[in-house]
N, CA, C and O of each residue as an XYZ file, in Angstrom:
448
protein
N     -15.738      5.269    -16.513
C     -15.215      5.562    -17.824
C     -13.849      6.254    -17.732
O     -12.992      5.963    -18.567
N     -13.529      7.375    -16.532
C     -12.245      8.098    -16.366
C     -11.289      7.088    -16.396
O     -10.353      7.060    -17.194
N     -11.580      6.015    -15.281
C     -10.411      4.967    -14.799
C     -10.412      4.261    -15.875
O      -9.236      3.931    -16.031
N     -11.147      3.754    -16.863
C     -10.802      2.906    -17.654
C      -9.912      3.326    -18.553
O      -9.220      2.552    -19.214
N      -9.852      5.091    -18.672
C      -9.493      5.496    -19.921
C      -7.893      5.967    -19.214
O      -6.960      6.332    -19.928
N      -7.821      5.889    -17.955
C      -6.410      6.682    -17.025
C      -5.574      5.203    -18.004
O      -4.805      5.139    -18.963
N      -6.449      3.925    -16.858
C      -5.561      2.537    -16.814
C      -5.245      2.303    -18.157
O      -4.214      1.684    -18.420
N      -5.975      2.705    -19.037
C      -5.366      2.447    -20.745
C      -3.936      3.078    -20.871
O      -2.854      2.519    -21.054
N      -4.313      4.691    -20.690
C      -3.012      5.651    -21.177
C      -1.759      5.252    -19.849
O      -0.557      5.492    -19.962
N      -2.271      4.750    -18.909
C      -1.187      4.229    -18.028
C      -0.562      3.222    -18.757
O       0.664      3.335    -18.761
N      -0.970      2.352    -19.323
C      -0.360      0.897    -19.679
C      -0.050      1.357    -21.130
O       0.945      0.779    -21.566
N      -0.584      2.183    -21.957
C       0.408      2.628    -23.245
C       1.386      3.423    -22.727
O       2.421      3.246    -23.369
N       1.562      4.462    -21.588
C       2.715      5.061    -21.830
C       2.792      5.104    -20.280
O       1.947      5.883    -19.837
N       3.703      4.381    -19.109
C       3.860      4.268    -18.049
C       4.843      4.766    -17.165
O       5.051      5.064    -15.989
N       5.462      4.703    -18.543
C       6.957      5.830    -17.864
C       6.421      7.182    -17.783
O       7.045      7.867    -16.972
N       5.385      7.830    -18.415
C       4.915      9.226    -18.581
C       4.101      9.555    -17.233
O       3.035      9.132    -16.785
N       5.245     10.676    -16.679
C       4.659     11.213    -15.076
C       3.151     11.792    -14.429
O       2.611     11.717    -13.325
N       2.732     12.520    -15.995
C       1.328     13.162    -15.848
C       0.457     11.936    -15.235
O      -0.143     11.952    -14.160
N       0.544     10.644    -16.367
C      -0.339      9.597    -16.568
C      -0.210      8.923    -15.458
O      -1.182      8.271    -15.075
N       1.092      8.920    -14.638
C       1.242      8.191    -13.310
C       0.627      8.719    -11.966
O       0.004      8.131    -11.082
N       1.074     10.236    -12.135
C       0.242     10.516    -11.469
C      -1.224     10.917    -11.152
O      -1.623     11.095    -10.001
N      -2.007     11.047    -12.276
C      -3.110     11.452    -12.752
C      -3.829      9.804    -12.069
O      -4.930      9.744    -11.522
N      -3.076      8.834    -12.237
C      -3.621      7.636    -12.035
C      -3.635      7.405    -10.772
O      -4.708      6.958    -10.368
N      -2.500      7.607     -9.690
C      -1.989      7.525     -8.521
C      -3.210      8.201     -8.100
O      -4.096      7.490     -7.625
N      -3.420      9.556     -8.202
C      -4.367     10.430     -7.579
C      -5.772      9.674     -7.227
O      -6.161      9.451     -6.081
N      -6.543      9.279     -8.572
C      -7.642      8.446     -8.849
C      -7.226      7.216     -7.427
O      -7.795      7.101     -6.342
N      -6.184      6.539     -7.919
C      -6.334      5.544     -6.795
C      -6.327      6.033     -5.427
O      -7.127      5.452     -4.693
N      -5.436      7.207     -4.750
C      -5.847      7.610     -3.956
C      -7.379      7.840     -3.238
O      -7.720      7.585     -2.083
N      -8.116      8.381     -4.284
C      -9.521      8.908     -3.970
C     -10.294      7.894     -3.576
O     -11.405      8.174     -3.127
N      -9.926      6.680     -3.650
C     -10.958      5.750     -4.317
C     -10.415      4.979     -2.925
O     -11.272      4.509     -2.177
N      -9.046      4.853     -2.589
C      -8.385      4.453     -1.561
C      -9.112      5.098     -0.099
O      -9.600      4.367      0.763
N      -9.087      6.191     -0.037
C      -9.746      6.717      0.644
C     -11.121      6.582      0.795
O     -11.675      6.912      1.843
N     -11.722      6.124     -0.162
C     -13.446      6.688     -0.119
C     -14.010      4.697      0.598
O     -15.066      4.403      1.157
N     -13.127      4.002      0.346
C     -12.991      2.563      0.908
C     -12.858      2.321      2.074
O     -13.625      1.703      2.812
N     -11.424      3.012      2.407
C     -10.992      2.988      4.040
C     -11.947      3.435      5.194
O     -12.086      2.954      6.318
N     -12.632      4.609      4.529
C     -13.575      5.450      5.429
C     -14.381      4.846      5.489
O     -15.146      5.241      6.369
N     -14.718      3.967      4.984
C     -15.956      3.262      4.677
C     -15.811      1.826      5.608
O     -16.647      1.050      6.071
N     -14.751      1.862      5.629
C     -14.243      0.453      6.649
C     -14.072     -0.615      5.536
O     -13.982     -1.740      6.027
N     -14.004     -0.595      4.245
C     -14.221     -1.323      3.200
C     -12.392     -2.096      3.295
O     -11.736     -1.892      2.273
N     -11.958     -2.577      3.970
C     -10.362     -2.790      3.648
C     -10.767     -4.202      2.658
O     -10.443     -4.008      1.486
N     -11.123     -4.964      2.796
C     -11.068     -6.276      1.690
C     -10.921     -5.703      0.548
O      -9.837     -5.776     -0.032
N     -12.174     -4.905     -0.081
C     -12.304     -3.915     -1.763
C     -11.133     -3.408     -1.622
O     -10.513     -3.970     -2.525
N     -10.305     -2.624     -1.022
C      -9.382     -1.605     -1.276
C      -7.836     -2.412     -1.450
O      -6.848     -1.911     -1.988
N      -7.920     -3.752     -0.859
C      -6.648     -4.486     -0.946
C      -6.477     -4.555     -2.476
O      -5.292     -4.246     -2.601
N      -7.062     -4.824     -3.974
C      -6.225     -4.467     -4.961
C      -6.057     -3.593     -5.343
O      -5.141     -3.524     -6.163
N      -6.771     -2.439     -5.030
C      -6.344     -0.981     -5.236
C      -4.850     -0.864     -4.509
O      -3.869     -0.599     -5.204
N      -4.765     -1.011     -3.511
C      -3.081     -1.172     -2.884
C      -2.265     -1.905     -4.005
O      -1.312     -1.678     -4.751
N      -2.929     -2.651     -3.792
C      -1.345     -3.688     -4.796
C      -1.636     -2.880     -5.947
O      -0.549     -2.657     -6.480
N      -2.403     -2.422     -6.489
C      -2.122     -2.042     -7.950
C      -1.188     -0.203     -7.928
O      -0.580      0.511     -8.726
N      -1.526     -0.180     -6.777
C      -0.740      1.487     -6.536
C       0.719      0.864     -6.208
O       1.703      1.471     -6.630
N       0.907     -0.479     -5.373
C       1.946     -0.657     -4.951
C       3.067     -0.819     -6.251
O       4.271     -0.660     -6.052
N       2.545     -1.134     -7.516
C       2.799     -2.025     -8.717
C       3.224     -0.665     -9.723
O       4.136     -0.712    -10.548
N       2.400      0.484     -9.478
C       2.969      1.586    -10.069
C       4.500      2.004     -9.666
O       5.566      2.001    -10.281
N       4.055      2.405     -8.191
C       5.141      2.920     -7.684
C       5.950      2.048     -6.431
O       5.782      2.374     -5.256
N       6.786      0.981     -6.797
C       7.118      0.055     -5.535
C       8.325      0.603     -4.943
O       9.124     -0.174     -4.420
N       8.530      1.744     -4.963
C       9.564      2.490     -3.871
C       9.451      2.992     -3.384
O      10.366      3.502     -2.738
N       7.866      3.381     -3.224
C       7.077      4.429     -2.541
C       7.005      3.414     -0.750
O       6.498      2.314     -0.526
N       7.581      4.170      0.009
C       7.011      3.443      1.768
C       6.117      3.879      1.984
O       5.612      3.210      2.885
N       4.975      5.333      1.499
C       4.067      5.020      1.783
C       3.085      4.028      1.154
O       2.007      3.688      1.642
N       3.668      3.575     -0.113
C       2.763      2.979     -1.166
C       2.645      1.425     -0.216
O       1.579      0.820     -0.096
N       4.004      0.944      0.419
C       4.221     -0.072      1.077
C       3.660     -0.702      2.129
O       3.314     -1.874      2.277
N       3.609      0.472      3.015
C       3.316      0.838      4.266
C       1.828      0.834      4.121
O       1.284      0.092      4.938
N       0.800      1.631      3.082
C      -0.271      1.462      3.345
C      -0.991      0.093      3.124
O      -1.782     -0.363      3.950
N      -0.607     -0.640      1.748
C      -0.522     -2.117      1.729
C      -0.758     -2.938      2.759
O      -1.852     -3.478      2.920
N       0.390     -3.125      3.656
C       0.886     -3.313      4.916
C      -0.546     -3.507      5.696
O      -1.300     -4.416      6.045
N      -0.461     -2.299      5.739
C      -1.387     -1.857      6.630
C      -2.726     -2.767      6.370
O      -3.001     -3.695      7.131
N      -3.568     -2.420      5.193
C      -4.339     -2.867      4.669
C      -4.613     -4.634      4.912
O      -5.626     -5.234      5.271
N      -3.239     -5.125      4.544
C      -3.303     -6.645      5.049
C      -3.369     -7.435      6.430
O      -3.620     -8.624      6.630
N      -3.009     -6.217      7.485
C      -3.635     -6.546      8.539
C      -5.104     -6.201      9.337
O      -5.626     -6.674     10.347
N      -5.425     -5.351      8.569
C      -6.789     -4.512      8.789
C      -7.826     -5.860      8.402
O      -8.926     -6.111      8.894
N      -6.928     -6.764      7.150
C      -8.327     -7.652      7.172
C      -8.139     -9.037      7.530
O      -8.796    -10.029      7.215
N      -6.748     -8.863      8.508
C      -6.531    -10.083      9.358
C      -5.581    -11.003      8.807
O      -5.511    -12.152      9.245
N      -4.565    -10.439      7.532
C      -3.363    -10.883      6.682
C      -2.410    -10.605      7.239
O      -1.594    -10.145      6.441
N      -1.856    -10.651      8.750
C      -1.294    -10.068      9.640
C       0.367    -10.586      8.901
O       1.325     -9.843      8.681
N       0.292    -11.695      8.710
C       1.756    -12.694      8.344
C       2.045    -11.885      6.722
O       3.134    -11.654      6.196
N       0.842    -11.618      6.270
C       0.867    -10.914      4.644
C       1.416     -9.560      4.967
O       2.324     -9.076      4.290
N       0.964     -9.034      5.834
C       1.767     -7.340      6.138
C       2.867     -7.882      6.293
O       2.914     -8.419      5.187
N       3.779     -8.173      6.768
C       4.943     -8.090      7.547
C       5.860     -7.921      6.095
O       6.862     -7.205      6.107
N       5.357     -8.763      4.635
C       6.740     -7.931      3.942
C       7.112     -6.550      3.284
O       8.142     -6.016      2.874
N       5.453     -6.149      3.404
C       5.229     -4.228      2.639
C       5.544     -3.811      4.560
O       5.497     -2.616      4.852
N       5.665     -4.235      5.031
C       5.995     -3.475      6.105
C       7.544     -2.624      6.585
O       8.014     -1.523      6.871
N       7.955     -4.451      6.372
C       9.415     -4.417      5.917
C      10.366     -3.719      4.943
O      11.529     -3.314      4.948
N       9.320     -3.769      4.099
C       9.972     -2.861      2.650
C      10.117     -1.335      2.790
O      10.938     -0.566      2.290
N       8.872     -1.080      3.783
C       8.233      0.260      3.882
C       9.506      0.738      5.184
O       9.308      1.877      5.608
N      10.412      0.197      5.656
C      11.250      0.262      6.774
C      12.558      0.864      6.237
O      13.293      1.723      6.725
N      12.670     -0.132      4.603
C      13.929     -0.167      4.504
C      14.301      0.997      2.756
O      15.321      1.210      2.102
N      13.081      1.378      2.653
C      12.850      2.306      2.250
C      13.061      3.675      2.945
O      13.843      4.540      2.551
N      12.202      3.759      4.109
C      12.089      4.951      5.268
C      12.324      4.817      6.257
O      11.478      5.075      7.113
N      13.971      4.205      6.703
C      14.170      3.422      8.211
C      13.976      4.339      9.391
O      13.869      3.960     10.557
N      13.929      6.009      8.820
C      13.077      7.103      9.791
C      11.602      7.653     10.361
O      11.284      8.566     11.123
N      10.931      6.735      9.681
C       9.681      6.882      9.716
C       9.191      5.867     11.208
O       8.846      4.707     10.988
N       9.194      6.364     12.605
C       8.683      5.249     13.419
C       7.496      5.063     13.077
O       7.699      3.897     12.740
N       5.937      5.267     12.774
C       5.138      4.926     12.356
C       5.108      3.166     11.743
O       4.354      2.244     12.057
N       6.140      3.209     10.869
C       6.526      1.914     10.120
C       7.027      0.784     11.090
O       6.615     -0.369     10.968
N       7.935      1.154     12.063
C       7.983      0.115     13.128
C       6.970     -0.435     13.683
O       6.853     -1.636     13.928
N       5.996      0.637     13.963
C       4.924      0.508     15.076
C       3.839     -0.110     14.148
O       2.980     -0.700     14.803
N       3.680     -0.130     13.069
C       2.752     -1.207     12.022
C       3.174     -2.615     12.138
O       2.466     -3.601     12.341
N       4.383     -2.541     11.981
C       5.257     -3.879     11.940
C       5.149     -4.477     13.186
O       4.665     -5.608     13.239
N       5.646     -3.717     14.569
C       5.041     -4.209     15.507
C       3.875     -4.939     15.959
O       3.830     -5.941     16.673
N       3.011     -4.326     15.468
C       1.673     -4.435     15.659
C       1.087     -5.933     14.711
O       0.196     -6.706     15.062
N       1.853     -5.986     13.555
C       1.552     -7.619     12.662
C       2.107     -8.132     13.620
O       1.433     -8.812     14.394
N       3.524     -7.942     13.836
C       4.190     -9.076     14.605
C       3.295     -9.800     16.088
O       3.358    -10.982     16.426
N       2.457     -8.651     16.819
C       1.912     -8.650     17.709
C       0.713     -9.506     18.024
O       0.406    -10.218     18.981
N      -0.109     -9.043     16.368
C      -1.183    -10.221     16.070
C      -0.991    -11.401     15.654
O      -1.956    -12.156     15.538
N       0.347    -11.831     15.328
C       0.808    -13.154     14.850
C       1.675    -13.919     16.434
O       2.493    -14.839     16.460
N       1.213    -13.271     17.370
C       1.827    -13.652     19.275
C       3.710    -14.096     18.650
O       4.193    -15.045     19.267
N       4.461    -13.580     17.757
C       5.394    -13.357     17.230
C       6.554    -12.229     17.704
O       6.363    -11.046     17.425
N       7.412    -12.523     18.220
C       8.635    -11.652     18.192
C       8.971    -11.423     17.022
O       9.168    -12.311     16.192
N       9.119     -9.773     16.731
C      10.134     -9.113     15.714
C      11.532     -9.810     16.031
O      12.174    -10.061     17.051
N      11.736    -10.055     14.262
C      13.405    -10.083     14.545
C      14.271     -8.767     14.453
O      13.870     -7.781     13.835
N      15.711     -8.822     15.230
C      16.443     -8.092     15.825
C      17.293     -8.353     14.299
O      17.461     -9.508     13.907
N      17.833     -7.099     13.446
C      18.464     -7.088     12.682
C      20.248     -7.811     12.945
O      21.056     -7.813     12.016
């Protein structure tokens, strides 16, 4: 009933920070309570829908990313990976994800 009533006041007023984040949070929890669970398939539209709030977020990107190779979307990570790079080109973590699709796809990274 909470989430139904967040995702309403999200989609009437979206620009409003409380409601974004009040919503973000929820998806967090829920993000989490999945992952731990080993649940990555369920949690892949929870990503995209966090990704869809906030798409400048690298971690919002990055966890995506992540998520799409966890359930073997290895070629599907590589563009929240990318994004999540060029967003946070300081973050090595983000290489080493990217690496790691590229790795399961027997694929060389390209050299900028």
């Amino acid at each position: 009933m909470l989430r139904r009533r967040q995702n309403k006041a999200f989609e009437l007023a979206p620009e409003h920070s409380v409601i974004r984040r009040n919503l973000l949070n929820l998806l967090q929890r829920q993000l989490a309570s999945l992952e731990q669970a080993g649940r990555f398939r369920e949690a892949l539209p929870l990503h995209l829908r966090r990704v869809a709030i906030e798409p400048n977020s690298a971690v919002a990107q990055r966890a995506l990313g992540y998520c799409y190779a966890k359930v073997g979307l290895s070629e599907t990570a590589i563009g929240p990976l990318t994004r999540a790079i060029a967003l946070d080109p300081n973050n090595p973590g983000y290489y080493n994800d990217l690496g790691l699709a590229y790795f399961d796809l027997h694929l060389e990274p390209r050299s900028k």
